[in-house]
C-alpha positions as CSV (number, residue, x, y, z in Angstrom):
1,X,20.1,-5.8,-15.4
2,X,16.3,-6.2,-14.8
3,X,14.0,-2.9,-16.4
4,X,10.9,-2.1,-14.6
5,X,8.6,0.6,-15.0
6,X,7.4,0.7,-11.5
7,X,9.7,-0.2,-7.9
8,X,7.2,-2.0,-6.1
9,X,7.8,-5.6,-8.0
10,X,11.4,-5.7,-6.5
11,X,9.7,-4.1,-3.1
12,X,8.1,-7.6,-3.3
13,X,10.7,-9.6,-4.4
14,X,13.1,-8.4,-1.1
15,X,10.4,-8.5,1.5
16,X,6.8,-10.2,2.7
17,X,4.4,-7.0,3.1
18,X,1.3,-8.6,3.8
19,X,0.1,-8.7,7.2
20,X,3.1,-5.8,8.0
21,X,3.0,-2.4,9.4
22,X,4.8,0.2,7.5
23,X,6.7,3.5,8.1
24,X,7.2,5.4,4.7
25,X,9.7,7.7,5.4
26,X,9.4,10.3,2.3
27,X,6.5,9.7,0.4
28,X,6.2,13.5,-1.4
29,X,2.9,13.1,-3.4
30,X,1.9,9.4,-2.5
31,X,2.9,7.9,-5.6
32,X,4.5,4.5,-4.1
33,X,2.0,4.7,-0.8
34,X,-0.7,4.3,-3.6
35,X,0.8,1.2,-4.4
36,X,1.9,0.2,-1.2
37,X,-1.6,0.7,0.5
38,X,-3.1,-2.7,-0.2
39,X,-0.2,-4.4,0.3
40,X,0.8,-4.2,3.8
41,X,-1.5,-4.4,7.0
42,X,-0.9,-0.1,8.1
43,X,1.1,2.2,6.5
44,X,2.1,5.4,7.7
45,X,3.4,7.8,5.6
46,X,5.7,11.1,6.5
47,X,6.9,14.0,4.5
48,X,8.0,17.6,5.5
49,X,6.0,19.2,2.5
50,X,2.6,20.3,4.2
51,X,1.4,20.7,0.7
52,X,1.9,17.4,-0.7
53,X,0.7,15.8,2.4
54,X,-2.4,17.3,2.1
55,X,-2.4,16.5,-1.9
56,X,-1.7,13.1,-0.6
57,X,-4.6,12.6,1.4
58,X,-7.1,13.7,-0.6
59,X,-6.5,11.5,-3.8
60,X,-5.3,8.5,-1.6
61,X,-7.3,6.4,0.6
62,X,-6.1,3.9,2.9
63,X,-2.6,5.5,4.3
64,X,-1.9,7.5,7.8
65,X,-0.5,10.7,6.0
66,X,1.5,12.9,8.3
67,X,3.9,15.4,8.4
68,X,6.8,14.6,9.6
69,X,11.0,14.2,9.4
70,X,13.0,10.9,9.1
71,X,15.7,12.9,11.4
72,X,13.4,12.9,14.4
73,X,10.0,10.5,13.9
74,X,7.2,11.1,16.4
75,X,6.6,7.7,17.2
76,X,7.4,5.1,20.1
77,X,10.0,2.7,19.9
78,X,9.6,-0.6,18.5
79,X,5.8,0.2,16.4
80,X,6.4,-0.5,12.6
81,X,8.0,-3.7,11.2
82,X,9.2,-2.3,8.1
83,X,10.3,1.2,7.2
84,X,11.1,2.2,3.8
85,X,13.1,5.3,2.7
86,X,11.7,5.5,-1.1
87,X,14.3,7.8,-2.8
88,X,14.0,10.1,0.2
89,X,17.3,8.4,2.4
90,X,20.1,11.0,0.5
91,X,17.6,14.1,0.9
92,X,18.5,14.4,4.8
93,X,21.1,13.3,7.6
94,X,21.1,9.4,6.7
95,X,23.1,8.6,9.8
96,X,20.7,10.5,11.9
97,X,17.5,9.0,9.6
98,X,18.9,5.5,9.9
99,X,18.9,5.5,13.4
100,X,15.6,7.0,14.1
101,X,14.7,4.3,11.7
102,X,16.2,1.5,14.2
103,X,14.9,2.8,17.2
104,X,11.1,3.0,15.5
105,X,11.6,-0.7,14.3
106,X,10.6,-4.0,16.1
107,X,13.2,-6.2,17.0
108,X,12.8,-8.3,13.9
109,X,12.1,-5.3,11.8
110,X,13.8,-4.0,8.5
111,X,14.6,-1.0,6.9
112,X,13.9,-0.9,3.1
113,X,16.3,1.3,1.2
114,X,15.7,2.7,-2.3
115,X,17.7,5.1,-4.1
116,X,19.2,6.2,-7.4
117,X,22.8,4.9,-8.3
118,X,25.1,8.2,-8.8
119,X,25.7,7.1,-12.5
120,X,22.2,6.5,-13.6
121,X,21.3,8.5,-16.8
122,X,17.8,10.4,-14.7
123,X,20.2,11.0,-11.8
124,X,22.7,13.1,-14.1
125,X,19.8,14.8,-15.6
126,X,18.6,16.0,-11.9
127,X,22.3,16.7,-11.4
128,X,22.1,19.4,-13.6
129,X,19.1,21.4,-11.6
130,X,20.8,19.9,-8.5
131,X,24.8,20.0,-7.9
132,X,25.2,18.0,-4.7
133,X,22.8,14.7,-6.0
134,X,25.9,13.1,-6.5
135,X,27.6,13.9,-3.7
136,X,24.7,13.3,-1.6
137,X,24.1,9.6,-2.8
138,X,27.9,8.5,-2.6
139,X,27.4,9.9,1.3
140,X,24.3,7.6,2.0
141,X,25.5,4.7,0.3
142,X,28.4,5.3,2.8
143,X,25.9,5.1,5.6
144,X,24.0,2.3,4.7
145,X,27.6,0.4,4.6
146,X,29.2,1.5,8.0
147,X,29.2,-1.4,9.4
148,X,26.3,-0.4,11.8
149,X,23.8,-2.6,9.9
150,X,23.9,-6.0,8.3
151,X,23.0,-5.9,4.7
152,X,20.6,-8.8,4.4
153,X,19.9,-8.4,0.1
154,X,20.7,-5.7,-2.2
155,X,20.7,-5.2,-5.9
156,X,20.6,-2.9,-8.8
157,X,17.9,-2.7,-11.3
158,X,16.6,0.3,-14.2
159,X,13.2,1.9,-14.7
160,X,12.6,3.3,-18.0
161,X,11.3,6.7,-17.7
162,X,9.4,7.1,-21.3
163,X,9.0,10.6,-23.0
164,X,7.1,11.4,-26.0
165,X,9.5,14.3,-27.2
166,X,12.5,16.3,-26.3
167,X,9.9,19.3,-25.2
168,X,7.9,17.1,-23.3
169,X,11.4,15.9,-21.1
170,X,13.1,19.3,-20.6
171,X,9.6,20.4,-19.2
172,X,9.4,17.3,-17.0
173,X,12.9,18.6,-15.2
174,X,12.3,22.1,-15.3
175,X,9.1,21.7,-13.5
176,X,9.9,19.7,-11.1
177,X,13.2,20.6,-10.5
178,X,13.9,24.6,-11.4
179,X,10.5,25.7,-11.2
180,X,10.8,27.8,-14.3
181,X,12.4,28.2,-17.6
182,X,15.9,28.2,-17.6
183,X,17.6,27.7,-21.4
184,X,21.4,26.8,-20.0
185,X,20.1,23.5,-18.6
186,X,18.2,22.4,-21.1
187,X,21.5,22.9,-23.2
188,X,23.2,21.0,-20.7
189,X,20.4,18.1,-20.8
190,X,21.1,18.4,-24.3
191,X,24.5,17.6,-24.3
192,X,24.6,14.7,-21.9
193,X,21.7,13.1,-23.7
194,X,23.4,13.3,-26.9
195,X,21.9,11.3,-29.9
196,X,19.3,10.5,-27.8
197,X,16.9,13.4,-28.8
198,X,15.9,12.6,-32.0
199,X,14.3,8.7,-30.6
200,X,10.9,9.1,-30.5
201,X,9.9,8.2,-27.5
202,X,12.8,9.2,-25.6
203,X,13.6,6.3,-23.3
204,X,15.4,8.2,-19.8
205,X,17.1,5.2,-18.1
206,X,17.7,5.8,-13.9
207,X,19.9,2.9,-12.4
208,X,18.6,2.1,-8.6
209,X,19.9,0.3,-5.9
210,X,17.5,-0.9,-3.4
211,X,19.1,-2.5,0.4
212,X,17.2,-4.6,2.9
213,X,19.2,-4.1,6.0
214,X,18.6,-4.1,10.2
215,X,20.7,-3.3,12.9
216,X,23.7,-6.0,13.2
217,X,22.3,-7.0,16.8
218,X,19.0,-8.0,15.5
219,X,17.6,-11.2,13.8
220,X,17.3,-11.5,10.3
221,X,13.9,-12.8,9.8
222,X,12.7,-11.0,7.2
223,X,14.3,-11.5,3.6
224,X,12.1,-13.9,1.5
């Protein structure tokens, strides 16, 4: 299984960006639409959080930042040739996200689907802060495979999420995840990292799958 440190060589691999125009459904604090910017022709980029929206804006040049919901998008139909749910598909109604994302998409558009796999060891970590990940990434995966949309590619790859010591980690996910110190989950990160503590770095492994799909009725034009 290919280990990257970054998601936007496999981006690459699955689909031609250049001279596209992208909907980034989920982009938080811009860290892919950085990335993503000079790669495609437009890119739009939606999030609900106001505040990393504006965080977004200021630091990244380049990208249509806008608030905004995958469950009801504020475009017209048929505008973008590509939209990408970047880790953001299992965070809200995926059936109802999926088929905004079809109606947005030109008729020889894709959707771009990346998330974690339920087993990966950074997804068990955020389990611990968060006790429906699981369940919520088994119920999109179940979306993306309905039968509603052809899956054109898929695969499953790692990035290595590199830490310089346990202290440095257990802040990492109690920052972003609990806000605040909370001693029983960094027992429990303890325990399912196990041995792993004493490495130094600490090497945090996430297992992702990534889907280029499009509505069954369409044309597959777009896989490279």
């Amino acid at each position: 299984m290919q280990t990257l440190s970054s998601d936007m060589p496999k981006i690459k691999e699955f689909i031609q960006l250049a001279g596209r125009t992208m909907l980034e459904i989920g982009c938080g604090d811009g860290r892919l639409s950085a990335q993503l910017a000079d790669e495609v022709d437009t890119l739009t980029s939606i999030d609900p959080d106001e505040i990393l929206i504006d965080q977004a804006r200021k630091s990244i040049a380049g990208v249509n930042f806008q608030v905004g919901s995958g469950e009801q998008l504020e475009f017209e139909n048929h505008c973008f040739d590509i939209v990408l749910f970047g880790y953001s598909l299992h965070h809200q109604d995926g059936a109802r996200a999926l088929t905004e994302a079809r109606r947005v998409l030109r008729d020889d558009g894709c959707i771009l689907i990346i998330e974690p796999a339920p087993d990966g060891e950074y997804t068990r970590l955020v389990a611990v802060f968060q006790e429906n990940e699981i369940g919520r990434l088994q119920k999109t995966r179940a979306h993306i495979q309905s039968g509603e949309f052809q899956i054109l590619r898929q695969d499953v790859y790692v990035i290595a999420y590199p830490f310089k010591d346990p202290p440095a980690l257990y802040h990492h996910f109690l920052e972003r995840y609990a806000g605040k110190d909370d001693s029983q989950a960094v027992e429990k990160m303890k325990a399912l990292l196990g041995g792993k503590t004493d490495e130094q770095p600490i090497i945090v492994e996430d297992k992702i799958n990534i889907f280029l799909i499009k509505a069954k009725k369409e044309k597959a034009s777009w896989s490279r």
